[in-house]
VEXRO-824643 format. One line per 5 residues: number of its first residue (from 1); their letters; for each residue x, y, z of N, C-alpha, C. Coordinates in steps of 0.001 Angstrom, whole numbers, plus 500000, padded with zeros to 6 digits. Example, Ala and Ser with C-alpha at 12.3 -4.5 7.8 and 13.67 -1.06 7.14 Angstrom:
1> as> 513190:494310:507800:512300:495500:507800:513200:496700:507800 | 512850:497750:507080:513670:498940:507140:512900:500030:507870
END
This chain:
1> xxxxx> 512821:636752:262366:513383:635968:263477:514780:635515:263084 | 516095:635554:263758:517211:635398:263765:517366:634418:264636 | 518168:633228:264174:518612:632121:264309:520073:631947:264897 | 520898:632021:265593:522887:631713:265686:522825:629667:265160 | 523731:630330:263783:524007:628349:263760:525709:628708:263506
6> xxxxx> 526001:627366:262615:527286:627501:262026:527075:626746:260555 | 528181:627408:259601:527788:627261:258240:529067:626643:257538 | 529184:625346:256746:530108:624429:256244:529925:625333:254955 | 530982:625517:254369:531011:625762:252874:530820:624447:252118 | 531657:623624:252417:531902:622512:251868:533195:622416:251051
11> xxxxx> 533786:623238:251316:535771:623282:250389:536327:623026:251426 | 535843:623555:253134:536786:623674:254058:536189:622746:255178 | 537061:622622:256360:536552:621720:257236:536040:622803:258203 | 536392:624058:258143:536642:625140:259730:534385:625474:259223 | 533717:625854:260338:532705:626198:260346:532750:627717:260819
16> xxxxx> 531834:628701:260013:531750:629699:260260:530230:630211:261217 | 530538:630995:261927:529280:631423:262764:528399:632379:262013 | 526947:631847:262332:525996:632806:261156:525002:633351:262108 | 524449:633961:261263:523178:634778:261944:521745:634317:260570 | 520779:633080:261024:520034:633113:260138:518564:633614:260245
21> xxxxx> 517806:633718:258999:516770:634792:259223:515750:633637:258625 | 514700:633581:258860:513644:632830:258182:512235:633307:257460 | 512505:632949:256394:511846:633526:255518:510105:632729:255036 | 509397:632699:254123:508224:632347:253748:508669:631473:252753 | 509821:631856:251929:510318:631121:250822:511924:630281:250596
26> xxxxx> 512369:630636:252579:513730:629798:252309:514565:630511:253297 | 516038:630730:253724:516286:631097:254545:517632:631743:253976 | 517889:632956:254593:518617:634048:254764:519729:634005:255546 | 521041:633781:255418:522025:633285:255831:522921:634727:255679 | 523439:635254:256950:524414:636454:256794:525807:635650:257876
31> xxxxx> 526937:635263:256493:528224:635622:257413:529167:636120:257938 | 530103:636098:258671:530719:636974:259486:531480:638464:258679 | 531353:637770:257111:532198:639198:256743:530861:639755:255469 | 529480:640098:256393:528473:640638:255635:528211:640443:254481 | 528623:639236:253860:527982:638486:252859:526781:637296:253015
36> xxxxx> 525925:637586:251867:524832:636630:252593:524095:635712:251297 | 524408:634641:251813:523727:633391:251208:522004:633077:251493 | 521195:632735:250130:520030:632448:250611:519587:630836:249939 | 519207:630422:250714:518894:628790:250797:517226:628420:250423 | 517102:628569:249353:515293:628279:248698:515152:626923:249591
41> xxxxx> 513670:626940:250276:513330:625978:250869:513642:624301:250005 | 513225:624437:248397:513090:623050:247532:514426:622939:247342 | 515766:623551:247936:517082:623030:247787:517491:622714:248672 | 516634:622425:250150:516956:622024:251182:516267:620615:251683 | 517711:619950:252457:517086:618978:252769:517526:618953:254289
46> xxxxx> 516999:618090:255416:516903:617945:256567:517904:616540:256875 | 518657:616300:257676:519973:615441:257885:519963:614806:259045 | 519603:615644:259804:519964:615237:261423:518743:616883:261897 | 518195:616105:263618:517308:616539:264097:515691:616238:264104 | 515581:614869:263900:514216:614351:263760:514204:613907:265546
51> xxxxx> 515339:613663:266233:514761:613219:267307:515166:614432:268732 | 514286:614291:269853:514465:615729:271176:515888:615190:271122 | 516661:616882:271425:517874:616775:271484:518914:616767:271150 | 517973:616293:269561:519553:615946:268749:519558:617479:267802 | 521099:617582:267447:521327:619158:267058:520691:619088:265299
56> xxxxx> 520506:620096:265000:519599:620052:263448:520535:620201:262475 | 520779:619523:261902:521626:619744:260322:520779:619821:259028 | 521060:620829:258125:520119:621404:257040:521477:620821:256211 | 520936:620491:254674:522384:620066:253572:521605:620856:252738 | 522766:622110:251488:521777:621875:250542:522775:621632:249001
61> xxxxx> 522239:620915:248080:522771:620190:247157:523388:621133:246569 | 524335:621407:246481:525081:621976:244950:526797:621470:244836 | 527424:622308:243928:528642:621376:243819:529550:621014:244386 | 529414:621722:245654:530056:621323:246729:529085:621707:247570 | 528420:620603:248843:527355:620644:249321:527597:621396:250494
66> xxxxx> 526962:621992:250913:526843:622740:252237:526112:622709:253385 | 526562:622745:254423:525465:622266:255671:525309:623380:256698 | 524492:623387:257185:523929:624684:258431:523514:623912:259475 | 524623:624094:260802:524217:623519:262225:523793:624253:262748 | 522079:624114:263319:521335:624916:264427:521431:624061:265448
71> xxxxx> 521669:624696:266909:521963:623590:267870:520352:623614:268616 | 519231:624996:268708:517955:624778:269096:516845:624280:268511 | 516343:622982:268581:515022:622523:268101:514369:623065:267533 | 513422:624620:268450:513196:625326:267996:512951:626146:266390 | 513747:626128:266157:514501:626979:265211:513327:626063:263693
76> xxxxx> 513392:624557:263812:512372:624028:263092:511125:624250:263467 | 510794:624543:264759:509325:624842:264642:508747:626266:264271 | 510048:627519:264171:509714:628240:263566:509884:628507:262372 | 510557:627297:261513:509918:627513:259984:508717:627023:259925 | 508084:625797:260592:506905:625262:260167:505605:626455:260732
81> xxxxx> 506361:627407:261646:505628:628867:262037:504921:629216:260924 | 506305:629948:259877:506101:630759:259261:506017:630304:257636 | 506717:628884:257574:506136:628541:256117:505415:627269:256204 | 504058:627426:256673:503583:626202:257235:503766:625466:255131 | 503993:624406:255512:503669:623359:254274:504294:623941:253486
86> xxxxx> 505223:624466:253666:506754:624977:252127:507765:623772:252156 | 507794:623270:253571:509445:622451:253694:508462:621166:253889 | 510135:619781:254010:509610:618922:254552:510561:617787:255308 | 510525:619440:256363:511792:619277:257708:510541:618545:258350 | 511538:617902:259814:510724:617686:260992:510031:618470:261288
91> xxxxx> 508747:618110:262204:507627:619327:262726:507891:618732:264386 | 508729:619465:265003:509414:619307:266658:507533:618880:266740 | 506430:619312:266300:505707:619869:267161:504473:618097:267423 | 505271:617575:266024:504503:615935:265742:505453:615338:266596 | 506322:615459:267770:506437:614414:268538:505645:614147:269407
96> xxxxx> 505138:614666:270163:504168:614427:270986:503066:613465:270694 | 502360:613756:269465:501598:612968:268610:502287:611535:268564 | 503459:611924:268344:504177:610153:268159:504060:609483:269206 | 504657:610020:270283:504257:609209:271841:503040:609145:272271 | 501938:609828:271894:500674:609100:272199:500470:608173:270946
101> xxxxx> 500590:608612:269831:500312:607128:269260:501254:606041:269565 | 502264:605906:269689:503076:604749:270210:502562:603911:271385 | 501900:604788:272414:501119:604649:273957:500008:603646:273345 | 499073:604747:272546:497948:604062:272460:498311:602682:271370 | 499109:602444:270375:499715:601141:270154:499527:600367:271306
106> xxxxx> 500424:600622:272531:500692:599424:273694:500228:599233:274047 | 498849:600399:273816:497821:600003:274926:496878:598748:274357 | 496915:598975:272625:496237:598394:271894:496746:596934:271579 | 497696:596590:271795:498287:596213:271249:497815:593969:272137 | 497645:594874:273261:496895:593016:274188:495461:593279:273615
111> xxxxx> 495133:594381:273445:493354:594022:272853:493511:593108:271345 | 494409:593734:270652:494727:592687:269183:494873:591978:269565 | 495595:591143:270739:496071:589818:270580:495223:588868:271057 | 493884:589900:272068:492804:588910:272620:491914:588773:271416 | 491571:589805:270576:490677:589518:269482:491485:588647:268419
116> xxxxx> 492655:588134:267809:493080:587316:267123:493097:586192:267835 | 493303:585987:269044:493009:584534:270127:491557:584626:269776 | 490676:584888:269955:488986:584781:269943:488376:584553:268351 | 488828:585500:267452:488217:585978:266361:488886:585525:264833 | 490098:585942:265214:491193:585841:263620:491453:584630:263377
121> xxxxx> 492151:583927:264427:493110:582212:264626:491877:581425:264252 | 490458:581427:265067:489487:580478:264962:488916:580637:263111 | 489090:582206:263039:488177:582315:261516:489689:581848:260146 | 490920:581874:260981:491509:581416:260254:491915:579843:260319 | 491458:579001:260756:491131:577903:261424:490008:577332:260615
126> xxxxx> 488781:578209:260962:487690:577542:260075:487844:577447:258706 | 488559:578364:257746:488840:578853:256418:489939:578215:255786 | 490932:577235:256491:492391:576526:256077:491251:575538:256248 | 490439:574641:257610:489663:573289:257524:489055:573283:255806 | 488495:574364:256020:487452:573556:254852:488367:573796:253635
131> xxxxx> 489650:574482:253512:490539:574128:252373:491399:572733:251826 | 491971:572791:253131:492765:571008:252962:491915:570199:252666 | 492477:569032:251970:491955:567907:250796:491544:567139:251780 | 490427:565896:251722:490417:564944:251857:491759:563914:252443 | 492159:563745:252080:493355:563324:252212:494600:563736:252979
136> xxxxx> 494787:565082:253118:495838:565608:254025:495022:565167:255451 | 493619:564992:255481:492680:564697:256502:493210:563316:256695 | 492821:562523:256025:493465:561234:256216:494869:560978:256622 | 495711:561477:256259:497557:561106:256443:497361:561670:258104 | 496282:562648:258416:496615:563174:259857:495663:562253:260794
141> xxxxx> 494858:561972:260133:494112:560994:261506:494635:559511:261516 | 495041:559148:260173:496083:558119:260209:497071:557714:261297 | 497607:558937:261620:499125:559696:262217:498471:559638:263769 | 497461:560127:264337:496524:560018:265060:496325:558922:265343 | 495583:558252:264864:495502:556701:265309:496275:555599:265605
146> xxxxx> 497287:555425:265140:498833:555114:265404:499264:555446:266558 | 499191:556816:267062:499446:557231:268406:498755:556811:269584 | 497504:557214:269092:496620:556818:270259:496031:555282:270622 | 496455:554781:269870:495927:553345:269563:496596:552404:268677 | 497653:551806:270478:498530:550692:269421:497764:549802:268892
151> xxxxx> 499000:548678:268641:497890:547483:267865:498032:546617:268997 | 498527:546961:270522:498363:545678:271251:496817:545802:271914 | 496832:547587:271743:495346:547881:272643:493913:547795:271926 | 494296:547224:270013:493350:546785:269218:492688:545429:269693 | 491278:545744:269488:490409:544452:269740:490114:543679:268269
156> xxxxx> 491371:543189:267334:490961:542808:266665:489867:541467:266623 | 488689:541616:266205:487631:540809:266076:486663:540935:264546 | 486896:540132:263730:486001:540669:262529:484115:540670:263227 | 483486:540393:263656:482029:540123:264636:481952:541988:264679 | 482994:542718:265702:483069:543816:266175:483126:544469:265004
161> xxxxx> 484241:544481:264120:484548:545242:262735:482968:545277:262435 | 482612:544130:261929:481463:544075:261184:480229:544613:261672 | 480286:544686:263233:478905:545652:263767:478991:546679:263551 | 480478:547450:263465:480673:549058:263654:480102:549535:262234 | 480861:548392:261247:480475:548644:259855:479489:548738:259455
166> xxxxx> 478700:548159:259769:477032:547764:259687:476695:548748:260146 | 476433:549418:261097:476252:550643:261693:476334:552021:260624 | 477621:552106:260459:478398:553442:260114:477378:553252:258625 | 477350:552285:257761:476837:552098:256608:475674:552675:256493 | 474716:552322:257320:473061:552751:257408:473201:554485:257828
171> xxxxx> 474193:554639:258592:474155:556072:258939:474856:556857:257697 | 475835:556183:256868:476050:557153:256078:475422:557016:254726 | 474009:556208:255160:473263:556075:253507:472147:557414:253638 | 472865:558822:255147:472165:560027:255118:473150:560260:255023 | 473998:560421:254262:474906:561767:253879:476162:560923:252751
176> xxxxx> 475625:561078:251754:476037:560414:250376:477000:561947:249767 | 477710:561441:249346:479138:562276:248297:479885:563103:249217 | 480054:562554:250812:480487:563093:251816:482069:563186:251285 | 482770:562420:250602:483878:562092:250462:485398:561454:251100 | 484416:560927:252366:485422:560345:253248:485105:558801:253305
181> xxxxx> 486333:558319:253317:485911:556671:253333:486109:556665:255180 | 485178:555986:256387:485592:555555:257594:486064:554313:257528 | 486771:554407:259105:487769:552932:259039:487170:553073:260828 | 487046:551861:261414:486224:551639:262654:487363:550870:263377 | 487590:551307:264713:488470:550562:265768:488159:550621:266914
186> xxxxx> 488242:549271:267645:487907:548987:268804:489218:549062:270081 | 488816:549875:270601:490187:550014:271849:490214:549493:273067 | 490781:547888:273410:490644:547886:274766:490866:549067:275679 | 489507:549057:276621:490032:550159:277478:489010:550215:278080 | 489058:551020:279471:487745:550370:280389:487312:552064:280735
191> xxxxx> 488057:552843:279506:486874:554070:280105:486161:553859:279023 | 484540:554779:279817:483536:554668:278767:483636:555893:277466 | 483985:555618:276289:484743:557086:275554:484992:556106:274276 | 484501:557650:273036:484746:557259:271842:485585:558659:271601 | 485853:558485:270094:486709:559864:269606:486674:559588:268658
196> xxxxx> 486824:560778:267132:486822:560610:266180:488546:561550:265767 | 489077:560970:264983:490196:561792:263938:489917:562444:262874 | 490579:563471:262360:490211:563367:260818:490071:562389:259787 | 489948:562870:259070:489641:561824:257698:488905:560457:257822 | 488292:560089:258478:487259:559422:259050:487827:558338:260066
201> xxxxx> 488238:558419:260829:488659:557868:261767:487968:557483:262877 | 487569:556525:263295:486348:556671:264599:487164:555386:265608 | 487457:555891:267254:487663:554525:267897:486430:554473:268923 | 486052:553139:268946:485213:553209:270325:485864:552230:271161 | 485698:552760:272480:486254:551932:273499:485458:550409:274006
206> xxxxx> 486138:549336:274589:485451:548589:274584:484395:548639:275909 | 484669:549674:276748:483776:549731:277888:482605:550293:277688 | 482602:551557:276110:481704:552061:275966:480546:551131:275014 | 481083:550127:274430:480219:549298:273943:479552:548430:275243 | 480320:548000:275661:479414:547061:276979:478880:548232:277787
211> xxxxx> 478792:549280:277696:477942:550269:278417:476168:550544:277905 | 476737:550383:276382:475295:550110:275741:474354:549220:275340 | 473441:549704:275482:472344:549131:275686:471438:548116:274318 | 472013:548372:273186:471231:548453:272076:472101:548894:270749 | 471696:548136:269885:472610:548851:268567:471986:550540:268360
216> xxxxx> 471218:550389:268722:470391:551914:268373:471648:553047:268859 | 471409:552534:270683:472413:553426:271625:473899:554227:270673 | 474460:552563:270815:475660:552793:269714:475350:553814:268528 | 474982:553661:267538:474397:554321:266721:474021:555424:266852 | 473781:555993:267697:473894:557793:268564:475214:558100:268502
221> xxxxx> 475729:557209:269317:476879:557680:269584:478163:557424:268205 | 478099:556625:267332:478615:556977:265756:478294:558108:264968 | 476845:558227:265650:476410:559860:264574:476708:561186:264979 | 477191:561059:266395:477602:562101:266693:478949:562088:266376 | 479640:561028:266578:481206:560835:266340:481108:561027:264457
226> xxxxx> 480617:561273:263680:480765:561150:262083:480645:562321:261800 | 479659:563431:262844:479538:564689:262093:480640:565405:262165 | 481509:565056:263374:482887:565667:263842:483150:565454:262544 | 483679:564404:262076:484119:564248:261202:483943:564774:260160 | 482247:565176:259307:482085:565436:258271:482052:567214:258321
231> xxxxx> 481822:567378:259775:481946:569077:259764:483471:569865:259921 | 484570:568479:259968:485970:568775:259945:486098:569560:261642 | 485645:569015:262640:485863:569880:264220:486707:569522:264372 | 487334:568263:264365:488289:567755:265166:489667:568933:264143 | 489643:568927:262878:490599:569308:262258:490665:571036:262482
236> xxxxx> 489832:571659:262433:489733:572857:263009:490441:573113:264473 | 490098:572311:265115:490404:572593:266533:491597:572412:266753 | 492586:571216:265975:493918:571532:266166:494754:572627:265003 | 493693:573027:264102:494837:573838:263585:494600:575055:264329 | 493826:575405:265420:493743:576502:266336:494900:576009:267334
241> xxxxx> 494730:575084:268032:495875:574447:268977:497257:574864:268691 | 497735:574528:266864:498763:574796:266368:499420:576058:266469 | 500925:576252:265749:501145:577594:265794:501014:578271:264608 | 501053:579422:264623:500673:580296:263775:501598:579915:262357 | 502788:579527:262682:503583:579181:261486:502938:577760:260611
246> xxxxx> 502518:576776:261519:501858:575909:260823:500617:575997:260251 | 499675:577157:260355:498803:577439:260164:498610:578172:258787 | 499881:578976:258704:500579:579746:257332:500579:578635:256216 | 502175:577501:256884:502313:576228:256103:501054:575541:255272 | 500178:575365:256141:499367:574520:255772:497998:575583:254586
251> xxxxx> 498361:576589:254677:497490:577406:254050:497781:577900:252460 | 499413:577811:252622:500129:577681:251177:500635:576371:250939 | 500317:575486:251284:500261:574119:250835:501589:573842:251448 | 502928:574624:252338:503883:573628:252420:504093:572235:253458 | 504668:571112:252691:504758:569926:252848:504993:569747:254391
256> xxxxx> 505672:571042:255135:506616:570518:256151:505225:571274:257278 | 504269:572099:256832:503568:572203:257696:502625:570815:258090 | 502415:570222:257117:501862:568048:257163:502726:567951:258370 | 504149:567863:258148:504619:566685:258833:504781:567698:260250 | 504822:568903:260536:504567:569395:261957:503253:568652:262423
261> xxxxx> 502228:568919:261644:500796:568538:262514:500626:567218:262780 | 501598:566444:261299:501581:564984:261981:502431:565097:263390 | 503581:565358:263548:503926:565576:264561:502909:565527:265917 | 502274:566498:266102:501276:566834:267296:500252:566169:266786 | 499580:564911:266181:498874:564597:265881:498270:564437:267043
266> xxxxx> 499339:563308:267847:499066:563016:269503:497608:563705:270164 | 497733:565336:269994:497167:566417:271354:495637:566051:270413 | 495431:565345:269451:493739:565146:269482:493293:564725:270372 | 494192:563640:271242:493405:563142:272101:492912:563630:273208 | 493836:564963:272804:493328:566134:274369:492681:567171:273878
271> xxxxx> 492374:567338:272861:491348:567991:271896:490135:568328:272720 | 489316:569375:273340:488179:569484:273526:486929:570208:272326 | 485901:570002:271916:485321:570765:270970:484816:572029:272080 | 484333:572800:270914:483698:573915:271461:481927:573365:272001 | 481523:574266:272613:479985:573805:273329:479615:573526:271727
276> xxxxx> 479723:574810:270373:479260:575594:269588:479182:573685:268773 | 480197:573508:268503:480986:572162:267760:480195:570953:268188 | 479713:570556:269454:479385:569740:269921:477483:569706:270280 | 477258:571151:269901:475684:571252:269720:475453:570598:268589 | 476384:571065:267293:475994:571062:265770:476117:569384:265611
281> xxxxx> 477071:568789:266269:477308:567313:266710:476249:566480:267221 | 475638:566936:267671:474297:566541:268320:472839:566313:267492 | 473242:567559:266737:471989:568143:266254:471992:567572:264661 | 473141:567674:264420:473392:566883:263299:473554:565512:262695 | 473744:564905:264054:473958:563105:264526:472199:563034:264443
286> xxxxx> 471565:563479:265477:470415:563381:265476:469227:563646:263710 | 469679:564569:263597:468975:564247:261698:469638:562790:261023 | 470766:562956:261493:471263:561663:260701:470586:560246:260874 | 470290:560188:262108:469407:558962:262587:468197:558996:261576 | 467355:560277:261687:466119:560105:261316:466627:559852:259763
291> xxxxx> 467126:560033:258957:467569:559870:257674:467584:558688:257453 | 468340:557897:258591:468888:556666:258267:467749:555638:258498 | 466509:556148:259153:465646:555752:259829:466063:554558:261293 | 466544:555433:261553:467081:554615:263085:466512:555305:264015 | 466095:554409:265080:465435:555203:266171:466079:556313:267119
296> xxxxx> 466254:557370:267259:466641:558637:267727:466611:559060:269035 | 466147:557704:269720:465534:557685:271311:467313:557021:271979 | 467754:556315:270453:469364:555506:271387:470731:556381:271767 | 470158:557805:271198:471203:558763:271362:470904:559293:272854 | 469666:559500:273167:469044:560267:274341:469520:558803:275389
301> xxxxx> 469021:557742:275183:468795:556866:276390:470570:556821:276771 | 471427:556099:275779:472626:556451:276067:472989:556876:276932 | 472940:558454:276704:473321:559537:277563:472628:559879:278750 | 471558:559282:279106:470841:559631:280648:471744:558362:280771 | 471607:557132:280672:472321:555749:281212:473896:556688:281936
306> xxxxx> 475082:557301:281058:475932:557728:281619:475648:558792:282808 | 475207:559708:282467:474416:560421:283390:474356:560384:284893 | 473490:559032:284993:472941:558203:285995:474103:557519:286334 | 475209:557371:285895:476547:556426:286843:477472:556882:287453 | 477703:558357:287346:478405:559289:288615:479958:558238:288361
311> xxxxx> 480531:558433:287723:481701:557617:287517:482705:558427:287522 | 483454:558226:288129:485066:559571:288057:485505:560018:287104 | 485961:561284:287297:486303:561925:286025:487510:561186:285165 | 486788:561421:283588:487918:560708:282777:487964:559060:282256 | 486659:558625:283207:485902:557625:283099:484761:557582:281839
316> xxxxx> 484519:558324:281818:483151:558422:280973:482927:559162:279918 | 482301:559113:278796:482366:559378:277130:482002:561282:277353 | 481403:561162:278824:480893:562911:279010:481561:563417:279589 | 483270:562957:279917:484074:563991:280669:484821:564574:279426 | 484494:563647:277895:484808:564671:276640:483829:565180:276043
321> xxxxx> 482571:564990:276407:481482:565461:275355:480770:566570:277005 | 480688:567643:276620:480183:568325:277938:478262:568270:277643 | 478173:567306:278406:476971:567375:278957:476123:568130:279576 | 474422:568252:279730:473971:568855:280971:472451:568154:280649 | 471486:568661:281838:470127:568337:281320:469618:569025:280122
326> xxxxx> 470020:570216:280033:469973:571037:278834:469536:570489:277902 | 471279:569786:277616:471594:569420:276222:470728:568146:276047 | 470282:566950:277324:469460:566127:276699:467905:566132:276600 | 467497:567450:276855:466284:567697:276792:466035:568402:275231 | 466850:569349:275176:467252:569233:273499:467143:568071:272754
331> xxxxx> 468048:567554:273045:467968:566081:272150:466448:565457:272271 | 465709:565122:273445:464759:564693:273768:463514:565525:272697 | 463490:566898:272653:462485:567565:271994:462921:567291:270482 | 464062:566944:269989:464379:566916:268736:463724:565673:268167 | 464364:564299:268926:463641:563016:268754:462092:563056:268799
336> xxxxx> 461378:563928:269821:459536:563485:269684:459211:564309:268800 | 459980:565133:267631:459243:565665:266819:459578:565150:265417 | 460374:564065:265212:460716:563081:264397:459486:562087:264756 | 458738:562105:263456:457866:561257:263662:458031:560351:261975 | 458614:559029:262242:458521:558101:261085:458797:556294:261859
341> xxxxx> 458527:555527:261197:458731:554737:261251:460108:553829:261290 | 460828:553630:262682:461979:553566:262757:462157:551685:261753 | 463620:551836:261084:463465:550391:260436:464653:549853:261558 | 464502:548326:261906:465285:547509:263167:466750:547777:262631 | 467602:548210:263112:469230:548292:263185:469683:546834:263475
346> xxxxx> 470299:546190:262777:471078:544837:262743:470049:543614:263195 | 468915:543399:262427:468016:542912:263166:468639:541531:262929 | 468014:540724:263736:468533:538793:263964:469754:538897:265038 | 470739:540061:265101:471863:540114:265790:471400:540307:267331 | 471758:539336:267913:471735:539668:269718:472922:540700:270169
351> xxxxx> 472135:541437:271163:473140:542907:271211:474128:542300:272939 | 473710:541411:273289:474389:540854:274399:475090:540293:274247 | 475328:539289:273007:475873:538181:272138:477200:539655:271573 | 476537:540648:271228:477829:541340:270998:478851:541812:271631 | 477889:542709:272624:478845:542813:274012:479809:542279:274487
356> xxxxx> 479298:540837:275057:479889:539699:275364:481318:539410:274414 | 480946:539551:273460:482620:539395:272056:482733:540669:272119 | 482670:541681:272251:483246:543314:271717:483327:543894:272627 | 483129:543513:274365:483209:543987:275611:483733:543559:276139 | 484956:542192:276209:485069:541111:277328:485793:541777:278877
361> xxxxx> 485331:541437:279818:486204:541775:281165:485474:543101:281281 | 484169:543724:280433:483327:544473:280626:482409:544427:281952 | 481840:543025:281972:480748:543117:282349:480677:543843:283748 | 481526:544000:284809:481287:544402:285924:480316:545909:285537 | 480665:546356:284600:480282:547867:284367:478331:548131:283418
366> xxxxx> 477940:547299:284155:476491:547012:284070:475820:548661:284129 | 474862:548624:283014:474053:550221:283116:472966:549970:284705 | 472636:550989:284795:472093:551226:285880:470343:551117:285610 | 470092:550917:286575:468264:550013:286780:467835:551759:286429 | 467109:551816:285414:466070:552532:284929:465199:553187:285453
END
């Protein structure tokens, strides 16, 4: 097979017209005054012509280098014809291949990004939580609490301190070398709603205390608010929220990924858990009771009491905790198969007497007749 290119000596600038031949072992070059050069494939290299269109330039090394312009594509697919796997020119014949793989890239390319939204971010999420210290937990729910809860909307009262404390104590004498110290705050505020931060952070509102019924009640609702805590949800869920760069930061320890998340500490408060997060919350609050030997009936009654008050959204502790009958019939089968002897939660203490100091300007918001 005969080729028309043009052939650079490399002494001169003028190009001569050739006639080339292609061989098994290299190529056969005759020029205009019947002299003929032959070009061993392993002294050739490829320059120009990897993309449609563009004209093919061959170089081959010696002391003054020489080049061969073929202006038809072609011309490479009939060496890879005839010396399949001698050279390692372009193969005209792998473009095609390139544009479907490039295609199927684009095509692929929103399925990666739905499975790293679903799969990667969350498993890389769960795997940075349970890395960060104690403490980076703390500086962020710290940062958190500050935000969400000035000190004008604090109910400072030592009575209140001391119930929450009393509380949190008996519940965490089931889950010893947890490694978090809690700190308890009361938030004026007339929706019914608690929340927990990292590093043990817990606020309850003061409507949701005058909503309950019983230290027990309360006491549901701390054990569910502690497992957040001890299962790190709340901290998971915003380093999913976050961006991918802070997620890096915080995974090689740098300092400035802290002070981004302190930054957005704020969006806990718009934090939703997963159903997944808020079962294990449940389910895990609920052992905690029986541990603590607290009665397991104040988590269930609680939550039918809200239930039963049809209160506008954003009002109530279940427009953040997603509820259903489901979930308290669950709870319900969990409690009647706890069978021990519950010991009295804050006994001598009147739970109306508390209310009354840890609820004030509550009372209109009376639970509903049974």
């Amino acid at each position: 097979m005969e080729w028309q290119g043009r052939y650079f000596d490399g002494r001169t600038a003028s190009a001569q017209p050739v006639r080339i031949t292609i061989g098994t072992r290299g190529l056969q070059i005759a020029k205009p005054d019947r002299a003929t050069l032959w070009w061993d494939y392993d002294e050739v290299r490829q320059t120009q012509g990897g993309y449609a269109g563009e004209q093919v330039r061959l170089e081959r090394r010696a002391p003054s280098p020489e080049a061969l312009l073929v202006d038809d594509a072609g011309f490479l697919a009939a060496i890879h014809a005839i010396a399949p796997g001698r050279t390692a020119f372009h193969n005209p014949a792998r473009r095609s291949l390139r544009l479907k793989l490039t295609l199927l890239a684009a095509l692929c390319l929103p399925l990666l990004a739905v499975a790293l939204y679903l799969w990667g971010i969350p498993a890389m999420a769960e795997a940075l939580a349970a890395r960060v210290p104690v403490s980076w937990e703390e500086q962020l729910g710290r940062s958190a609490v500050g935000m969400l809860v000035s000190p004008e909307d604090r109910l400072e009262d030592p009575v209140c301190t001391d119930v929450l404390e009393g509380i949190g104590s008996r519940l965490l004498e089931a889950a010893p070398g947890h490694g978090y110290r809690f700190r308890y705050f009361v938030k004026k505020d007339r929706s019914i709603n608690a929340f927990a931060a990292p590093g043990g952070f817990l606020v309850v509102h003061t409507a949701l205390v005058g909503q309950s019924g019983s230290a027990e009640e309360l006491a549901g609702v701390l054990a569910h608010e502690m497992q957040h805590v001890l299962k790190r949800h709340a901290t998971k869920a915003l380093f999913q929220d976050l961006s991918l760069q802070v997620l890096i930061a915080a995974w090689t320890g740098d300092a400035g990924g802290l002070e981004i998340a302190l930054e957005t500490a704020g969006n806990l408060g718009k934090l939703r858990f997963s159903r997944q997060a808020e079962t294990e919350a449940d389910l895990e609050g609920m052992r905690m009771l029986h541990q603590a030997r607290i009665a397991p009936g104040g988590m269930v009654a609680f939550l039918k009491s809200l239930e039963k008050m049809n209160l506008p959204e954003g009002l109530t502790y279940l427009s953040t905790h997603p509820s259903s009958q489901d979930r308290i019939r669950q709870l319900e089968r969990h409690a009647a198969g706890m069978e021990f002897a519950p010991v009295p939660l804050l006994p001598g203490v009147s739970w109306e007497d508390v209310k009354l100091r840890c609820a004030p300007g509550e009372t209109a918001k009376r639970r509903p007749a049974e």
